[in-house]
C-alpha positions in Angstrom: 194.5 -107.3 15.1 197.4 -108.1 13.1 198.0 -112.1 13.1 202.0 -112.5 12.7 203.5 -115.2 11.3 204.2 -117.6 13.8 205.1 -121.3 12.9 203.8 -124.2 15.2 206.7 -126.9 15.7 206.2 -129.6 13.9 206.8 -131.8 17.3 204.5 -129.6 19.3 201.7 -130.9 16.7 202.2 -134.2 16.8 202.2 -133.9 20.6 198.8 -132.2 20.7 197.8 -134.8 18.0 198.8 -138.1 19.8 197.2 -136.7 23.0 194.6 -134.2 22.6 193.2 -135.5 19.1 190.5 -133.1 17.7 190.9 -130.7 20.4 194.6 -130.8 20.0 194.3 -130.3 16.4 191.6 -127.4 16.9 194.1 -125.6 19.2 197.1 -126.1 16.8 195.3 -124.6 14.5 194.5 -121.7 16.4 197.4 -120.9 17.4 198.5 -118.1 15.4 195.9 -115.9 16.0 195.7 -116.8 19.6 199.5 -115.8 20.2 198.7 -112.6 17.7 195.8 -111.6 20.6 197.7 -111.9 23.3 200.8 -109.5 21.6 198.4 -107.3 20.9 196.3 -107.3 24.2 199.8 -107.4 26.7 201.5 -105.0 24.2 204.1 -108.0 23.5 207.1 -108.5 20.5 208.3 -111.2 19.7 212.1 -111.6 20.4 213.6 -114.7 19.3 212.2 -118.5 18.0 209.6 -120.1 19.4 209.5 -123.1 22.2 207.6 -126.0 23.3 207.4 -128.9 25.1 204.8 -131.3 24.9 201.9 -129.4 25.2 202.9 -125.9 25.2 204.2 -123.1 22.9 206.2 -120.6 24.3 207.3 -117.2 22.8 210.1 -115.4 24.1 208.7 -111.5 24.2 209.1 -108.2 25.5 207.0 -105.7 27.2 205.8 -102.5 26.1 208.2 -101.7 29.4 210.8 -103.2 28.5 210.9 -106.3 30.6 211.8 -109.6 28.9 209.4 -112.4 29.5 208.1 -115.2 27.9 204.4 -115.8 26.7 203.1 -119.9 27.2 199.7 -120.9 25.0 198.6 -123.8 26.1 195.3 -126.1 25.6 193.6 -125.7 29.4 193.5 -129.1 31.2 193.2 -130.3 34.7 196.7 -130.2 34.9 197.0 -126.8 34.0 194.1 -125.8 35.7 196.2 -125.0 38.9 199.4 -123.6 37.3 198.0 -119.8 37.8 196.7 -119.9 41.4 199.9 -122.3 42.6 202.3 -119.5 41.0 200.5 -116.8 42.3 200.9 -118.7 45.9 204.9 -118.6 45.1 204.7 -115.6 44.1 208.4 -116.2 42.6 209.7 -117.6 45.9 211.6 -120.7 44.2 209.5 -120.6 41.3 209.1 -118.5 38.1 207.1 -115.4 38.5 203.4 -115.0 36.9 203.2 -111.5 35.3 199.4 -112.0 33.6 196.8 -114.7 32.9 194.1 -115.5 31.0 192.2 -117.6 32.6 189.7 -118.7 29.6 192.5 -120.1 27.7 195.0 -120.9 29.7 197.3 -118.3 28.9 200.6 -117.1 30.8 202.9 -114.2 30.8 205.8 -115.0 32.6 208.9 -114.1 33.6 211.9 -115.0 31.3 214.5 -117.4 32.9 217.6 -118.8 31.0 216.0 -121.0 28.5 220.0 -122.6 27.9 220.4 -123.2 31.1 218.6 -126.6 32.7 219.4 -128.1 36.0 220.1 -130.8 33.5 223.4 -128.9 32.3 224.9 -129.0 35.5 227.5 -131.9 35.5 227.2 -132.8 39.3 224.3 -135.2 39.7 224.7 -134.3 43.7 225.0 -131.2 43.5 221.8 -130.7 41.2 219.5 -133.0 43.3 220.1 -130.5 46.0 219.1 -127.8 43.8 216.0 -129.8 43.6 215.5 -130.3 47.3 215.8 -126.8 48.3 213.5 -125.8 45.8 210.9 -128.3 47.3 211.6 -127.3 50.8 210.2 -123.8 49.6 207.6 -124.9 47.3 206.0 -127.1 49.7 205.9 -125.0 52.9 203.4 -123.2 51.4 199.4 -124.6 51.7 197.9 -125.5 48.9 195.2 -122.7 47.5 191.5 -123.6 47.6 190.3 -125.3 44.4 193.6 -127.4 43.6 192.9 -131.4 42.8 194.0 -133.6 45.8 196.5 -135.8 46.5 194.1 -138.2 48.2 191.9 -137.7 45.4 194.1 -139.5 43.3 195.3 -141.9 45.4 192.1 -143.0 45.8 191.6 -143.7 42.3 195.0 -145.2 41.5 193.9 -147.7 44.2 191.1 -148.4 42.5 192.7 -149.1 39.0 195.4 -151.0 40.2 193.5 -154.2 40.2 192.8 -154.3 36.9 196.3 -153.2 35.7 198.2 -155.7 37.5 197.0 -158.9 35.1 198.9 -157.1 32.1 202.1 -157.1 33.7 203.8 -160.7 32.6 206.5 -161.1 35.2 205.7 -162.4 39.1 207.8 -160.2 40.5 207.5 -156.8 39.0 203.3 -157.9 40.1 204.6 -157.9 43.7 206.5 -155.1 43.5 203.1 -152.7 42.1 201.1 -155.0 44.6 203.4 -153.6 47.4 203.5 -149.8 46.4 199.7 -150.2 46.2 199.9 -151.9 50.1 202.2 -148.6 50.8 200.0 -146.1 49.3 197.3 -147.5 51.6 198.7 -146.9 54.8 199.2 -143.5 53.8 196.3 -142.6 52.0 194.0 -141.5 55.1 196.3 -138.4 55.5 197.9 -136.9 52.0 198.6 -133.2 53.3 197.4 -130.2 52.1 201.0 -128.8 51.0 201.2 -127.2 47.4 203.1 -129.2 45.4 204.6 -129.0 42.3 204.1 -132.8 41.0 206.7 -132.5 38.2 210.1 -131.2 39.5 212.6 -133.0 37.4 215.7 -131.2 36.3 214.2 -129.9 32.8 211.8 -128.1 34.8 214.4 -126.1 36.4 215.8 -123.4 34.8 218.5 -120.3 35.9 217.5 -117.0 36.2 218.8 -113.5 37.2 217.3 -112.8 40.4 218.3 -116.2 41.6 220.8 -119.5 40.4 217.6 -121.6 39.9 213.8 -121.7 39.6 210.9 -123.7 39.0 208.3 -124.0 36.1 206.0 -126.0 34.7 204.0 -127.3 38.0 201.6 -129.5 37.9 200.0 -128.1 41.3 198.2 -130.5 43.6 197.6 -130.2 47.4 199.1 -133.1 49.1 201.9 -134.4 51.3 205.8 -133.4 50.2 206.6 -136.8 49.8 204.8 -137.4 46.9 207.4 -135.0 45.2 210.6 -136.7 45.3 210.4 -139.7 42.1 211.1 -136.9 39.0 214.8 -136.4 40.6 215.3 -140.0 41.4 214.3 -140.6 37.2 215.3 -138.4 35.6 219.3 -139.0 35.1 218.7 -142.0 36.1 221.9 -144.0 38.1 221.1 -147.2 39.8 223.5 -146.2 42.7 222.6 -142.8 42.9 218.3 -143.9 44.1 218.9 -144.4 47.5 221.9 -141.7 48.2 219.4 -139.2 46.2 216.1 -140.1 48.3 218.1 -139.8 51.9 219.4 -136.1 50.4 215.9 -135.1 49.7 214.3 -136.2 52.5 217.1 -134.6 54.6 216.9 -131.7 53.1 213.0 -131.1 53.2 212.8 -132.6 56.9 210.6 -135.8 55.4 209.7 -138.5 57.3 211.5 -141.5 55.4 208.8 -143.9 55.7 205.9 -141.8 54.4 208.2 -140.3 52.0 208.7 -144.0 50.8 205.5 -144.7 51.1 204.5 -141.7 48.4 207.8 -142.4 46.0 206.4 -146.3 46.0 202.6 -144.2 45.2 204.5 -142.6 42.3 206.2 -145.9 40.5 202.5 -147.5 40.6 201.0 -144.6 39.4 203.4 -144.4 36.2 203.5 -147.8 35.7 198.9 -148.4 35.9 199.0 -145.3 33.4 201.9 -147.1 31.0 199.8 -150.5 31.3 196.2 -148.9 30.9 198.3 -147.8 27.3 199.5 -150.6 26.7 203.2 -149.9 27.1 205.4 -151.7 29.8 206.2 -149.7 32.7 209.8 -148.3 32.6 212.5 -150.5 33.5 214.3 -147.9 35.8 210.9 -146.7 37.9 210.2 -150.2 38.4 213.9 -150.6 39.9 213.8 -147.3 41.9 210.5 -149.3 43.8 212.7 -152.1 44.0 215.3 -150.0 45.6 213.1 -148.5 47.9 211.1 -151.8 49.0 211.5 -152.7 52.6 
């Protein structure tokens, strides 16, 4: 095996540093002559600079037949545990196509989309949050596979963290608002679904492609109820008026019913904000007013 030259990002290090420690910086440090395996074992070259987010490297490649794809290396989690079996479900129906894994390490060969192109370039808020909810209403008709973490599951355990998160936060009513989403996540907690979701669709994790204008990557697969989808498009380009116009859309679209929809989105903002507390960080300004928005 020839190990190529191939440069971590500095960011992608610091990433796998901040959140991964040892293990993160065991893994950076194998990357090179993981990525020089799998070109060798897929028959892969390397056609233009590497990628990353925050825990993955990506390297644009091409086949031995041709066929442009993209290779992801990525330290194996419970998050991305699921991403094989939940694209194999999709089998590119909405999402980005699986052409290999390695299950071991994680590994993917997919296919390649328009890395310049986001759902966050489009200029139309409206317009892109319907991208969003027609990629849902396919993702999520779909049962989840056997073996993916639970939506209940974790439910269950934000419930049971709450209590001791809620103390840190120093205003009254940003308590009652977390203390509500909590009430909300209780009533629909006995049934969470058994739909595949996705977990993370916001518009960087949409991409355009060739075969269609847009698809999915990056899941974050759990099996659970569709609602629980909907608070990455009502964050991410953020617009105070835009929360409520952008929930009735989506649940339009993907035939949700509004109050168990609510109920989940509520789930969501006191799930971010236990984690950003349990760190020690306030919980963000704008996900706390999207619960406010939502609030009966």
């Amino acid at each position: 095996m020839v190990v190529r030259v191939i440069e971590v990002p500095v960011a992608l290090a610091a990433s796998q540093e901040k959140f991964n420690g040892a293990a993160g910086r065991a893994f950076v440090a194998g990357l090179p002559r993981r990525a020089a395996g799998f070109l060798d074992r897929w028959r892969l070259r390397i056609d233009g600079p590497a990628m990353h987010g925050v825990c993955a490297l990506v390297l644009p490649v091409v086949r031995a037949d041709g066929l442009p794809a993209a290779l992801k290396l990525q330290l194996p989690d419970e998050e991305s545990a699921g991403e094989a079996p939940a694209l194999r479900v999709w089998a590119g129906a909405g999402a980005v196509r699986l052409l290999e894994h390695d299950e071991p390490t994680g590994t993917l060969l997919l296919e390649r989309l328009d890395s310049a192109r986001p759902l966050t370039g489009l200029p139309d808020a409206r317009a892109a949050v319907l991208v969003i909810a027609g990629l849902l209403a396919r993702l999520t008709s779909v049962a989840a596979p056997a073996g993916i973490r639970r939506l209940g599951d974790i439910a269950g355990a934000l419930l049971e963290r709450t209590p001791g998160a809620l103390p840190r936060l120093p205003d009254g009513e940003d308590r009652r608002l977390l203390a509500d989403c909590a009430a909300a996540v209780r009533e629909v907690a006995g049934e969470s679904g058994d739909r595949l979701l996705h977990w993370d669709l916001h518009y960087g994790n949409v991409l355009g492609a060739g075969r269609e204008p847009w698809l999915a990557i990056d899941p974050k697969p759990l099996a659970g109820d569709p609602g629980f989808e909907l608070l990455p498009a009502l964050f991410n380009r953020f617009e105070p008026g835009e929360v409520v116009p952008r929930f009735e859309a989506m649940t339009g679209v993907l035939g949700l019913d509004r109050d168990r929809a609510r109920a989940w989105t509520l789930g969501r903002v006191l799930q971010n904000a236990v984690w950003d507390l349990e760190d020690g960080r306030p919980p963000s300004r704008a996900q706390l007013w999207i619960g406010h928005a939502l609030r009966r």
